[in-house]
C-alpha positions as CSV (number, residue, x, y, z in Angstrom):
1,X,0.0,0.0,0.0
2,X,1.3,3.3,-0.9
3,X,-1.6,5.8,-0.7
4,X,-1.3,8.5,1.9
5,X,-2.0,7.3,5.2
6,X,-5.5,7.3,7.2
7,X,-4.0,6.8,10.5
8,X,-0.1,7.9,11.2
9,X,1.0,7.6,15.2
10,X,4.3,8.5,16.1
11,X,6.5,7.8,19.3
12,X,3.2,6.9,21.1
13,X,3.6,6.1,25.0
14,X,1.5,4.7,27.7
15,X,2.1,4.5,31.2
16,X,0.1,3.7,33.9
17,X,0.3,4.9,37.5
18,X,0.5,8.3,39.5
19,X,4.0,8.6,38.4
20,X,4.1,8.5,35.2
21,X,5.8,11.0,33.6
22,X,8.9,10.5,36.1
23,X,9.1,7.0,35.1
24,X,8.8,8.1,31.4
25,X,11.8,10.3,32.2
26,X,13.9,7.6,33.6
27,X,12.9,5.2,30.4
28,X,14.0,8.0,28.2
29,X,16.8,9.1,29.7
30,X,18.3,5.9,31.3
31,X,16.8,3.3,29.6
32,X,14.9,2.0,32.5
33,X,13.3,-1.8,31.7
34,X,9.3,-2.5,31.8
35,X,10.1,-4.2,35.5
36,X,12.5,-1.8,36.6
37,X,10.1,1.1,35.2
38,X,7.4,-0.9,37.8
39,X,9.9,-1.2,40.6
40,X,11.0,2.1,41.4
41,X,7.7,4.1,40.4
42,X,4.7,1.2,40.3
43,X,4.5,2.6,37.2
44,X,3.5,0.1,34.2
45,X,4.7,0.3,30.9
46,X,1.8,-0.6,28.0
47,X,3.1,1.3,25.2
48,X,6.3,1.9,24.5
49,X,7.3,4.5,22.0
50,X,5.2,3.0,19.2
51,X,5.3,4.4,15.5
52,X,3.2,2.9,12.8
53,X,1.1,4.3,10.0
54,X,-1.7,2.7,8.1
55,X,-3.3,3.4,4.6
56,X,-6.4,3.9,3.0
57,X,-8.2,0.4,2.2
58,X,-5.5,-1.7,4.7
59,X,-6.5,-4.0,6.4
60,X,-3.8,-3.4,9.4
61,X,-3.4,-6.6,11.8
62,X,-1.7,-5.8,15.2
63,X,-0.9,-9.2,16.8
64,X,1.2,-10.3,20.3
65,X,0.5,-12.5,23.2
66,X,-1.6,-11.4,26.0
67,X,-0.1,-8.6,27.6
68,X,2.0,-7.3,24.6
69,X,0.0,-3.8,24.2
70,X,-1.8,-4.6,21.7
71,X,-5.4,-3.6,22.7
72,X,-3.7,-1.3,25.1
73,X,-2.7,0.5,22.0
74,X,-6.1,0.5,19.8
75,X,-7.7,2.4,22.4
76,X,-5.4,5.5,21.6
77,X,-6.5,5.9,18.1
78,X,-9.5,7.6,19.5
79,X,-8.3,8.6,22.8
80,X,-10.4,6.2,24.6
81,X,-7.3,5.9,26.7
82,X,-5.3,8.8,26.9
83,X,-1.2,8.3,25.8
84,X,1.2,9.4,28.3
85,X,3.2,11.1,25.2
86,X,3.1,11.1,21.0
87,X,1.1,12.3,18.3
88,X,-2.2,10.7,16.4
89,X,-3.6,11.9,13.1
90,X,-6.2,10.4,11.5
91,X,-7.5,11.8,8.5
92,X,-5.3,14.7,8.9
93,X,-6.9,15.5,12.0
94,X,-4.6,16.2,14.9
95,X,-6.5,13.8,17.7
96,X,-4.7,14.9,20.1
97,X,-5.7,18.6,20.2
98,X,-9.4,17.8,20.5
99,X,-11.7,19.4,22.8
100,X,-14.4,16.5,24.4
101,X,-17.2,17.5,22.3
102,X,-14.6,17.8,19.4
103,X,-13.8,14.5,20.4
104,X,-17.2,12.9,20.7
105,X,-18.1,14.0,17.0
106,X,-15.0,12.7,16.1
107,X,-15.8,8.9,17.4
108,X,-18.9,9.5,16.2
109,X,-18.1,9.8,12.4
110,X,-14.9,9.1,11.8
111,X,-14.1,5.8,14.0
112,X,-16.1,2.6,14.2
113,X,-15.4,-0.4,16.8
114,X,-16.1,-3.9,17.1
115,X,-15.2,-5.6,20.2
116,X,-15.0,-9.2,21.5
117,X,-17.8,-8.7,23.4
118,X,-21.0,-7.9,21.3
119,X,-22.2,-4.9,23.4
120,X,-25.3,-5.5,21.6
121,X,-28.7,-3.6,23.8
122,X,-30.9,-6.3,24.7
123,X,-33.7,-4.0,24.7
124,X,-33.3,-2.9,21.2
125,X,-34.0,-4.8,18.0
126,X,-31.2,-6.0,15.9
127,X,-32.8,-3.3,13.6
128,X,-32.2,-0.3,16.4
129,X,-29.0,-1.8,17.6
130,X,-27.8,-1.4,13.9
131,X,-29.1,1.9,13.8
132,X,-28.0,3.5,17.1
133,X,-24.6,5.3,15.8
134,X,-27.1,7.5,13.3
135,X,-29.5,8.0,16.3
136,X,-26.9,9.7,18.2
137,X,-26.5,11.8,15.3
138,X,-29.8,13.0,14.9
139,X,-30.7,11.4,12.0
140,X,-34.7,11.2,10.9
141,X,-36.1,7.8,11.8
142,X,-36.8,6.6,8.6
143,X,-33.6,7.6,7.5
144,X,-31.9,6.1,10.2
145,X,-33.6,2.5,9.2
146,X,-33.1,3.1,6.1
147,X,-29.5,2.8,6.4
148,X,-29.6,0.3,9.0
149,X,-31.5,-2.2,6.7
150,X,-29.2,-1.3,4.3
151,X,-26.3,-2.6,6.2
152,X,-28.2,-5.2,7.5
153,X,-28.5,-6.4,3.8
154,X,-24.8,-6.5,3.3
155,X,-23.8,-8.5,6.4
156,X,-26.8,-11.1,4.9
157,X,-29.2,-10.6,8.0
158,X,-31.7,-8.5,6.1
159,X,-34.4,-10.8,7.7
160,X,-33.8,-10.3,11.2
161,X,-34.1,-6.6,11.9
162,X,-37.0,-7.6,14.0
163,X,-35.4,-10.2,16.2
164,X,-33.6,-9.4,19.9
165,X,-29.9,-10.2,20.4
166,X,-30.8,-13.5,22.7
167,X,-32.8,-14.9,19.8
168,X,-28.9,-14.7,18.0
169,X,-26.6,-17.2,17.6
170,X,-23.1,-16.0,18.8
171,X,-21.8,-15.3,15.2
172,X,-24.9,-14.0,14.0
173,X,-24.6,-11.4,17.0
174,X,-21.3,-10.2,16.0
175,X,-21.8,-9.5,12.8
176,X,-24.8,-7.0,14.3
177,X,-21.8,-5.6,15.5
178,X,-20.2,-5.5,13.2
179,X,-23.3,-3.7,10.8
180,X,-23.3,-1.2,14.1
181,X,-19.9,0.4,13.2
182,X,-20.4,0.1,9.7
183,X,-23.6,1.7,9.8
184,X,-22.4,5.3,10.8
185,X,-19.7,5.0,7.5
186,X,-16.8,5.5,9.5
187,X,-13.4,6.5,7.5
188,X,-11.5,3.6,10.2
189,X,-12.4,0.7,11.9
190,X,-11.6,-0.4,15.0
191,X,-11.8,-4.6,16.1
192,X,-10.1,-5.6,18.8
193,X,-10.2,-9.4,18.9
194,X,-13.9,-9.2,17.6
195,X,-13.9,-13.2,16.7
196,X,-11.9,-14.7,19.1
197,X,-14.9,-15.3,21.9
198,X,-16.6,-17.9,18.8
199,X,-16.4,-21.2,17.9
200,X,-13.8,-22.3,15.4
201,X,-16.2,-23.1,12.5
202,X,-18.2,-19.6,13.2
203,X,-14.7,-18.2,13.8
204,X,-14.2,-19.0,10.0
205,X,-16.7,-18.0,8.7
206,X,-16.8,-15.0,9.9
207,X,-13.4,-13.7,9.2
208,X,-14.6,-15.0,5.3
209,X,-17.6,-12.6,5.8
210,X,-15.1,-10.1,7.1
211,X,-12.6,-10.4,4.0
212,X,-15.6,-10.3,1.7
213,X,-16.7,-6.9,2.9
214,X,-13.6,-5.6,3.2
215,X,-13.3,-6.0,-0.4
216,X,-16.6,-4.3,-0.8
217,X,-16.4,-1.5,1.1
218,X,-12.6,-0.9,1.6
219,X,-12.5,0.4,4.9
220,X,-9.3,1.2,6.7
221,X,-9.3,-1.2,9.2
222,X,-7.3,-1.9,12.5
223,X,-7.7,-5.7,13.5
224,X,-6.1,-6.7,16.9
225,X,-5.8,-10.4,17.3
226,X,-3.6,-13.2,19.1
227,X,-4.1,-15.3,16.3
228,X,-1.1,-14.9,14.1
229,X,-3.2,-17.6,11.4
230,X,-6.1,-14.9,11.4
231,X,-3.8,-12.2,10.7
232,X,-1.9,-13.5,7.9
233,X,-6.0,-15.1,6.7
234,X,-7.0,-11.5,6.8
235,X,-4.6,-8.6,7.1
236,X,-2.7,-6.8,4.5
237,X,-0.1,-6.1,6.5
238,X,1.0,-7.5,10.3
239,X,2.6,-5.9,13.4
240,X,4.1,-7.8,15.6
241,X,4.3,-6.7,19.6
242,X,5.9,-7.2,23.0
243,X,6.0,-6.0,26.0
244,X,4.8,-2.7,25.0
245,X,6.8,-2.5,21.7
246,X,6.7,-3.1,18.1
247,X,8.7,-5.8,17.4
248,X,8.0,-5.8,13.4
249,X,6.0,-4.8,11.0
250,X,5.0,-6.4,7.1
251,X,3.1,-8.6,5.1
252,X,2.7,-11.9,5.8
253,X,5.2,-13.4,3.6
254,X,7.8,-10.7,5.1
255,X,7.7,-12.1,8.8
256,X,7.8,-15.3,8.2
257,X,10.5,-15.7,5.9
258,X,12.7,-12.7,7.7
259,X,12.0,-12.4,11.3
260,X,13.2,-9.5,12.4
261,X,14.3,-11.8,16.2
262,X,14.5,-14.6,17.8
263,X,11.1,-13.6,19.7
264,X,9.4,-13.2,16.0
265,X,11.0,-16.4,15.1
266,X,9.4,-18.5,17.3
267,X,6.5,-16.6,17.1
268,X,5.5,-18.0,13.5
269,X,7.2,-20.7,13.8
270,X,4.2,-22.9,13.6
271,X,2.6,-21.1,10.6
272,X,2.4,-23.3,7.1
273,X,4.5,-21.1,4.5
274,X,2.3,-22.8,1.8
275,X,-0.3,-20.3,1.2
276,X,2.1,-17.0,2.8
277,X,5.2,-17.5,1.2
278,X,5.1,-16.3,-2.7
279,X,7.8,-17.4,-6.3
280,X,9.8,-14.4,-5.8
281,X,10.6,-14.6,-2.0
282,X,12.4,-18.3,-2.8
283,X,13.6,-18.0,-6.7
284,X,17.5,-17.2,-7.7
285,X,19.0,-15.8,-10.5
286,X,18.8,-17.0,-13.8
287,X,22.4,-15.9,-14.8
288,X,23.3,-17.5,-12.1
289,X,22.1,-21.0,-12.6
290,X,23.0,-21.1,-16.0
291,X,26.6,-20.3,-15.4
292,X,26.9,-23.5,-13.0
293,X,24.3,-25.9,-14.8
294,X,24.3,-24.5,-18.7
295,X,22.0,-23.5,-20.7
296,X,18.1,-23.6,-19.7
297,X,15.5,-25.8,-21.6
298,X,13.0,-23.7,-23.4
299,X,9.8,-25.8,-22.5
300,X,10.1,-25.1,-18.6
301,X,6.7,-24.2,-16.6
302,X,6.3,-20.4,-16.1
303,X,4.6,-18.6,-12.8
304,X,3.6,-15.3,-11.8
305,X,5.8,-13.8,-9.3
306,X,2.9,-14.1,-6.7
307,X,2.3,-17.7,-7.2
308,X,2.3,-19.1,-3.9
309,X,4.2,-21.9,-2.4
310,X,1.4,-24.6,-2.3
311,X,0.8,-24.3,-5.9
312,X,4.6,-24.3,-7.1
313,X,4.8,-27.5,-4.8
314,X,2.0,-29.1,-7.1
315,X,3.8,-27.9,-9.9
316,X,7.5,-29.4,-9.0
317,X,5.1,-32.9,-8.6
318,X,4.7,-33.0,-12.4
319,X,8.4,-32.1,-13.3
320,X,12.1,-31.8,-11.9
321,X,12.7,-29.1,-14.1
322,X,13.5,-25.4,-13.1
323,X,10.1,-23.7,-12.7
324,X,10.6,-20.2,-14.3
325,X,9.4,-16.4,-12.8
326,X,8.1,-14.0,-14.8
327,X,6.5,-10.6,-14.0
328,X,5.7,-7.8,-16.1
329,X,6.3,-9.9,-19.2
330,X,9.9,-11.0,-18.4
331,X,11.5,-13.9,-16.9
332,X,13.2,-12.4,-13.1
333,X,13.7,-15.7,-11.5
334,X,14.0,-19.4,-11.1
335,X,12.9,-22.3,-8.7
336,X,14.3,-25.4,-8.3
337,X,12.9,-28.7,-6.6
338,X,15.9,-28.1,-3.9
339,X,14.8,-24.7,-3.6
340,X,11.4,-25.5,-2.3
341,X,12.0,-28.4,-0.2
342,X,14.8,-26.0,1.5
343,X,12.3,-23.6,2.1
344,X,9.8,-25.6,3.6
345,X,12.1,-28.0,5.7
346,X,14.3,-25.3,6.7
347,X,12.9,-22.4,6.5
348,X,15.6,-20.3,4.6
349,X,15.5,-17.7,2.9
350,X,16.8,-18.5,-0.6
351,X,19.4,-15.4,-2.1
C-alpha cells in the first residue's frame, strides 16, 4: 500500500500509575526496563514508543501474546485511553488537540469499533442496535432505518431486523456488531479481537464474511488479534508486539521468511508457508544457474511472481525441471525442486 496514510501515530507512550511521567523520564533518559520502570515508580509500561502508519483500504493486523500492548494501543486511536506522550492523526486530523465535544463528533463519524464482546442492547431490535450510531447523530427515523436495513442487507441478516440479540446465535450477533460500526460510514475501523470469543467453525466463517466486505467497502481497518493464522487469513499487513513495543511490522510473507528476532522467530514458527510465502521470496538468479548448470531448456513451466508456495509445490510434482518467474512480461527468477524443499524444511531464505 502506498496511498497517503488514514491513520499515522508516532512515538506513542502509555504509562500507567500516578508517576508516570517520572518514570517516562527515567525510560528515556536511562533506559529503564518495563520491570524496573514498575519497581522504582509502580508505574506500568503498555506502550512503549510506538510508531506505525496505516493506509487507505488496509487491512492493518496488530498481533502479540496477552499482555503485549496490543489492545492497550487500539484504544489511543481515539483517545479512549489517553497516551502518556506522541502524536495521532487520523485523516489529517490532529486527535490529540481535541476538545471532548470535538472528540465525541469525532468517534462518532470518523471511527467505528467492534469488540470481542457484542455490546449488543438487549432491549433494542437488531434493527435499532444497527441503527444507534445515526440516532446519536440525529438522524430522521426513517432515514436512520433506512440505512440500518441497508447494512443489514450486506452482512446477509436483512431478515432479522425484527429479532432481539438473545434470539442470535453467537456469530450471528457479531456480525450486528459489526453492521453497528459500519452503519455510521466511519473513515476507520476499529476490532479488537472481535472473533476470538466464537467457535472455530463460526470463527471461519466469519473472518470470510469479514474479508468479503472488506473488499466491498474498503474500509481502513485496524484488527487486533492473538491469532497470528487470522492475521496473515485476513490482514494486509502484520505488526508484531511485546512488551509494549513493536517488534515488526510487514506482510505476511515478510515475517515469516525474515524475522526481524529470535522472539518473532518463534513466534511463526508454527505457521504453514504454503499459502504466505510467494515465487519471488524463494527464486534465484537465472544468470546464475546457467553459469553452473548450462543453458536452460526452453519448454520449462512459467509462474507469476505471486504464485504461492502450495501451488509451485503441485507444480514441482509434475516435473524436476526449473520452474521459471516472470512478471511484467519478463523472466526475473527461477525455482528449483531443492529450492522449495529448502524452504519448507528449513525455513531459509533462498538469495
Amino acid at each position: 500500500m502506498t496511498s497517503q496514510p488514514v491513520v499515522e501515530i508516532s512515538n506513542v507512550w502509555k504509562i500507567f500509575g500516578s508517576r508516570a511521567q517520572e518514570a517516562l523520564r527515567a525510560v528515556r533518559e536511562s533506559g529503564l526496563s518495563k520491570a524496573e520502570a514498575l519497581s522504582e515508580f509502580n508505574a506500568v509500561v503498555g506502550v512503549a514508543d510506538v510508531s506505525l502508519s496505516v493506509s487507505r483500504g488496509e487491512i492493518f493486523c496488530i498481533m502479540g501474546l496477552s499482555g503485549s500492548g496490543k489492545s492497550t494501543l487500539v484504544r489511543h486511536f481515539n483517545r479512549l485511553l489517553e497516551p502518556t506522550a506522541g502524536q495521532i492523526m487520523v485523516e489529517g486530523i490532529d486527535v490529540m488537540a481535541l476538545g471532548q465535544r470535538e472528540l465525541q463528533t469525532f468517534r462518532n463519524q470518523k471511527i467505528g469499533m467492534v469488540f470481542q464482546n457484542f455490546a449488543l442492547m438487549p432491549h433494542r431490535s437488531v434493527l435499532d442496535n444497527v441503527a444507534m450510531p445515526l440516532e446519536i447523530r440525529n438522524v430522521a427515523k426513517n432515514e436512520r432505518m433506512r440505512q440500518a436495513a441497508a447494512i443489514l442487507d450486506i452482512v446477509e441478516l436483512g431478515a432479522w431486523g425484527s429479532k432481539f440479540a438473545h434470539e442470535l446465535s453467537g456469530g450471528m450477533q457479531q456480525r450486528v456488531g459489526l453492521a453497528r460500526a459500519l452503519a455510521a460510514n466511519p473513515d476507520v475501523l476499529l476490532m479488537d479481537e472481535p472473533f476470538s470469543a466464537l467457535d472455530p467453525l463460526i470463527r471461519r466463517q466469519l473472518q470470510d464474511e469479514f474479508i468479503r466486505l472488506s473488499k466491498i467497502l474498503k474500509k481502513t481497518t485496524i484488527f487486533i488479534t492473538h491469532d497470528l493464522d487470522e492475521a496473515v487469513r485476513i490482514g494486509d499487513r502484520i505488526a508484531i508486539m511485546r512488551d509494549g513495543k513493536l517488534v515488526q511490522v510487514g506482510t505476511a510473507e515478510q515475517i515469516v521468511m525474515q524475522p526481524a528476532d529470535d522472539y518473532v522467530a518463534d513466534f511463526v514458527a508454527g505457521i504453514s508457508r504454503l499459502k504466505v510465502v510467494h515465487a519471488d521470496a524463494v527464486m534465484q538468479s537465472i544468470q546464475a544457474y546457467t553459469a553452473a548448470q548450462g543453458p536452460l531448456p526452453s519448454d520449462l513451466v512459467r509462474v507469476p511472481a505471486k504464485e504461492t508456495l502450495s501451488a509451485l509445490m503441485n507444480i514441482a510434482i509434475e516435473t524436476d525441471k526449473p520452474i521459471i518467474v516472470s512478471s511484467g512480461g519478463r523472466d526475473i527468477g527461477l525455482i528449483t525442486r531443492a529450492d522449495l524443499l529448502r524452504t519448507v524444511i528449513e525455513g531459509t531464505e533462498i538469495s
